[in-house]
N, C-alpha and C positions, 0 to 999 in steps of 0.2 A: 464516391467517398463522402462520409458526412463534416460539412463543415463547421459540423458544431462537436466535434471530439474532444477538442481542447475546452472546452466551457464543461463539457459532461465531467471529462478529466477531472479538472480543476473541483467543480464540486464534490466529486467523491476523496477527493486525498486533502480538500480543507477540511473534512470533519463537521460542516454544518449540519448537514444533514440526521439525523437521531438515530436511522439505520445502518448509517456508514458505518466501515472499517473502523476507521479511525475516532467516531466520538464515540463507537460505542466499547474500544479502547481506552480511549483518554476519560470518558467520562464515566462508564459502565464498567470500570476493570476486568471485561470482558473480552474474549474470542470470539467473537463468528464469522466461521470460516465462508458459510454461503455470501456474506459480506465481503470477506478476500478476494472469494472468486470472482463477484460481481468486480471490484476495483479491478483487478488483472486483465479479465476480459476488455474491460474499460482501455487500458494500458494496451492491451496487446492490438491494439486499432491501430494505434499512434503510428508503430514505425510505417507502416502499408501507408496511410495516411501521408507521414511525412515525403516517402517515397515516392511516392503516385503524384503530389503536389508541390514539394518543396521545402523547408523547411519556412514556417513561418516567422512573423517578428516577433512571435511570442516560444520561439520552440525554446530558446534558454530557460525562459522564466520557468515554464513548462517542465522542462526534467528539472529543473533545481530543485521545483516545490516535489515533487515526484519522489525524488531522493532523496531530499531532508525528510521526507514521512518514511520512506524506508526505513531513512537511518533511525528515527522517532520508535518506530516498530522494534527494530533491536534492540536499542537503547532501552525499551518496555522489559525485554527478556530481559537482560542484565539485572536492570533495578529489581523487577519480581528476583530474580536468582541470588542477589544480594541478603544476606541472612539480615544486615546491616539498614536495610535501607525498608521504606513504611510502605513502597508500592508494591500493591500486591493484585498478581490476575487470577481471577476468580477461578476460572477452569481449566488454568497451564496444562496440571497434572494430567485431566483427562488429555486435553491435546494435544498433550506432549507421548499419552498413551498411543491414542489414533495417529501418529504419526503426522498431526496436523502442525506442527513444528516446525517439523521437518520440510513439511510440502511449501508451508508461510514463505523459510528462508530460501530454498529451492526458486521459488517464483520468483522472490525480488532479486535472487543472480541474474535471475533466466532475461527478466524483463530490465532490468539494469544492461545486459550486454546489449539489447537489442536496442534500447533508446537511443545510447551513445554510438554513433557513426557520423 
């Protein structure tokens, strides 16, 4: 198992990065779903990870920032869905087309049940 998961983690769900999920969300009101995949794949190490080794001193911190971007990710739908409100994602519509929407929230159930044990 790699013991740098949670560092890798950690960097793709703070959003420093320019091709992340999340800053190219937050700052590109942007989708890219090959970026989702990437974070998930990321994410879906952890529970093996935790299991195989233990749970670290960092495994709180860990799912909390994990879930606060989750909840961040939702929270993007809403505001974009909001007739009311000024944020807007660029290519919802098509994504919402491709069923990439769907699959976004789909993962973060999927990957949500599994962190938490």
């Amino acid at each position: 198992m790699d013991w740098l998961i949670e560092e890798q983690v950690l960097k793709e769900v703070e959003g420093y990065k320019e091709d992340s999920f999340i800053y190219l969300l937050h700052e590109e009101s942007f989708i890219d779903l090959d970026a989702f995949k990437h974070l998930i794949t990321l994410c879906d190490q952890l529970p093996d990870f935790y299991k195989a080794n233990g749970k670290t001193k960092n495994y709180v911190e860990i799912i909390r920032i994990i879930l606060d971007r989750f909840e961040y990710i939702l929270m993007c739908w809403s505001y974009h869905l909001n007739e009311n409100d000024l944020f807007y994602i660029k290519n919802f519509q098509e994504m919402e087309e491709k069923e990439g929407i769907i699959l976004i929230n789909d993962e973060i159930r999927r990957i949500t049940g599994l962190l938490i044990f």
